[in-house]
C-alpha positions in Angstrom: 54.6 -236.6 71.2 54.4 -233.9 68.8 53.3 -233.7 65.2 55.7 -231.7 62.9 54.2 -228.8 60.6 56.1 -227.3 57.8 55.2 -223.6 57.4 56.0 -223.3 53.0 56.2 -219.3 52.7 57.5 -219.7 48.6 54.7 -217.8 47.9 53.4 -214.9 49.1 51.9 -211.3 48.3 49.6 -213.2 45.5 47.3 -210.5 43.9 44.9 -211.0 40.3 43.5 -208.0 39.9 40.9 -207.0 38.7 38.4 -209.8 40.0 35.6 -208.8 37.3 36.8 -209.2 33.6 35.2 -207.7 30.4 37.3 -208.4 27.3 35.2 -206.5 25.4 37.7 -204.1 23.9 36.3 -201.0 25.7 39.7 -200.1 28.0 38.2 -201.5 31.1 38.8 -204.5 33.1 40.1 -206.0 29.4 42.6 -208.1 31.2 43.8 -209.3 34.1 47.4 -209.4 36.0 48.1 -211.9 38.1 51.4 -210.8 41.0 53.0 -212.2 43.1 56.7 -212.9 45.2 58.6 -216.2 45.5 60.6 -216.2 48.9 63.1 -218.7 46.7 64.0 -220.2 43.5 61.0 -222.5 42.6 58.7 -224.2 40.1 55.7 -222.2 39.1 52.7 -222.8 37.7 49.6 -220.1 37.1 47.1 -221.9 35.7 43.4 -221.0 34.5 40.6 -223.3 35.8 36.7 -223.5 34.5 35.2 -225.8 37.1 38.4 -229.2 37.2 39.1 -227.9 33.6 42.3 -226.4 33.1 41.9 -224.0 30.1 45.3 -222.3 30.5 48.7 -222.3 31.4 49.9 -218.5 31.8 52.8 -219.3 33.5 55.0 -222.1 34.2 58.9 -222.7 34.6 61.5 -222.6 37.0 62.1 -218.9 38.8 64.4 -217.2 40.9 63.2 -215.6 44.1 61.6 -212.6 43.6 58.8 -210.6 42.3 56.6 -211.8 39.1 53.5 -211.0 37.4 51.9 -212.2 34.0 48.7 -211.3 32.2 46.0 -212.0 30.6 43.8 -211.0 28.1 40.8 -214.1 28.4 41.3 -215.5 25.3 42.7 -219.0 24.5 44.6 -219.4 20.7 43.3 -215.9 20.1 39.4 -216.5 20.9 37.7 -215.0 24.0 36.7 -217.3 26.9 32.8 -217.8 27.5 31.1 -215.4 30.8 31.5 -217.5 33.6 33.2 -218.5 37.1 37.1 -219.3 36.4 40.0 -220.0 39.3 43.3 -218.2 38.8 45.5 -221.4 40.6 49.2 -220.4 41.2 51.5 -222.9 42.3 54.9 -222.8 43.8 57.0 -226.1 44.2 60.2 -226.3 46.2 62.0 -229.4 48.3 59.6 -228.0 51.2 56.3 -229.2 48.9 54.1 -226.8 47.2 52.3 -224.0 47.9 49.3 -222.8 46.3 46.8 -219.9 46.2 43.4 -219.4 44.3 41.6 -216.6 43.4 38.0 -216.3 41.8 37.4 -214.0 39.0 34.3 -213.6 36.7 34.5 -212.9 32.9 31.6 -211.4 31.9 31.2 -208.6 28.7 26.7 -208.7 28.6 25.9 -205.1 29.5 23.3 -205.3 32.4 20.0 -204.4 31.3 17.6 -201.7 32.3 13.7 -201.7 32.1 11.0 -199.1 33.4 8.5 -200.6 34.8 6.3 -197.5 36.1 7.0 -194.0 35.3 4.5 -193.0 37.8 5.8 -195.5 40.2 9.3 -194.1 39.6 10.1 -198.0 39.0 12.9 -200.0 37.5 14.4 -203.3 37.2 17.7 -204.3 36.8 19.2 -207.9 35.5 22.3 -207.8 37.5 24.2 -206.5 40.6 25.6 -203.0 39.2 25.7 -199.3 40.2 23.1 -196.8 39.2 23.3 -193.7 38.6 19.9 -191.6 38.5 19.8 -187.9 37.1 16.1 -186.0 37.6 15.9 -182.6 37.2 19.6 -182.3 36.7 20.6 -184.0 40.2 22.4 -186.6 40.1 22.0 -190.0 42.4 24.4 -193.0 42.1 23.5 -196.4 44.4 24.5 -199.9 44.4 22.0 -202.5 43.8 23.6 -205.4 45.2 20.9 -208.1 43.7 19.2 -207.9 40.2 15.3 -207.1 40.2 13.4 -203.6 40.8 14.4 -200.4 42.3 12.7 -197.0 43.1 14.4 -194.3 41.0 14.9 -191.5 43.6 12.6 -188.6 42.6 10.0 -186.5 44.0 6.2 -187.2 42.5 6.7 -184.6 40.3 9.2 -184.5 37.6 10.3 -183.0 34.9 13.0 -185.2 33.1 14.4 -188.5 34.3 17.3 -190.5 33.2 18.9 -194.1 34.4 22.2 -195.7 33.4 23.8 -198.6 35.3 27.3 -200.4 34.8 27.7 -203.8 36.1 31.3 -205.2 38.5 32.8 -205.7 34.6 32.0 -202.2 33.4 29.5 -203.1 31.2 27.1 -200.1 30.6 23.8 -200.9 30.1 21.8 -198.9 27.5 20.3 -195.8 29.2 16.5 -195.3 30.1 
């Protein structure tokens, strides 16, 4: 005796994009768009979770098959949402049940920040994953630090002039050393 699956393809080719938010007002990663295509006439729902809590409703109604998208800007009645962890939950209900998909995204507008520990050392720590970007001696040098905490700035032992930026998954730009 067999068991009977449903396969539910309402909802496909789900996309929220970008994954690391700054609301800041700079021009990047200031909002988020959230795609995706309903194989038939359903009820949808794209929601905004923090943790269980569901802080809000982007999206919900009855749709036609086809494409849709919807932003957003992380606020909530015109106030930015706190840095943190949220869940983008889409849901799609027809008579076959519903079908969902999540996706993680981070909201997070503190810049990373940059200290020298050594000049002579050619050391630096960071306070967050980001991309640096090292220019000595007019070469430039760009590296991902994948963890916060110290790095060697890539130099020879002698050098004339020395600068460090780094900009964090949100495109927060930390002040320069």
């Amino acid at each position: 005796s067999g068991v009977p699956i449903a396969v539910n393809r309402t909802l496909s080719f789900v996309s929220a994009a970008p994954r690391f938010l700054s609301p800041n007002g700079d021009g990047r990663f200031d909002s988020l768009r959230v795609s995706f295509r309903l194989a038939a006439d359903a009820d949808v729902t794209v929601a905004v979770r923090s943790g269980p809590a569901q802080v809000a409703t982007l999206l919900a109604g009855r749709f036609p098959a086809g494409p849709r998208s919807v932003d957003w800007n992380p606020t909530l009645a015109g106030t930015s949402v706190s840095d943190g962890n949220y869940e983008i939950v889409e849901d799609a209900t027809t008579v076959l049940g519903v079908a969902s998909h999540v996706t993680k995204v981070v909201v997070d507008t503190a810049p990373p920040v940059l200290r020298l520990v050594s000049a002579f050392k050619r050391l630096a720590t960071v306070s967050e994953p980001a991309t640096i970007t090292t220019v000595v001696d007019g070469n430039a040098r760009t590296f991902v630090r994948r963890t916060a905490g110290l790095f060697r700035i890539p130099a020879p032992s002698s050098y004339r002039n020395a600068r460090v930026a780094a900009r964090d998954r949100g495109g927060n730009i930390a002040r320069q050393l």
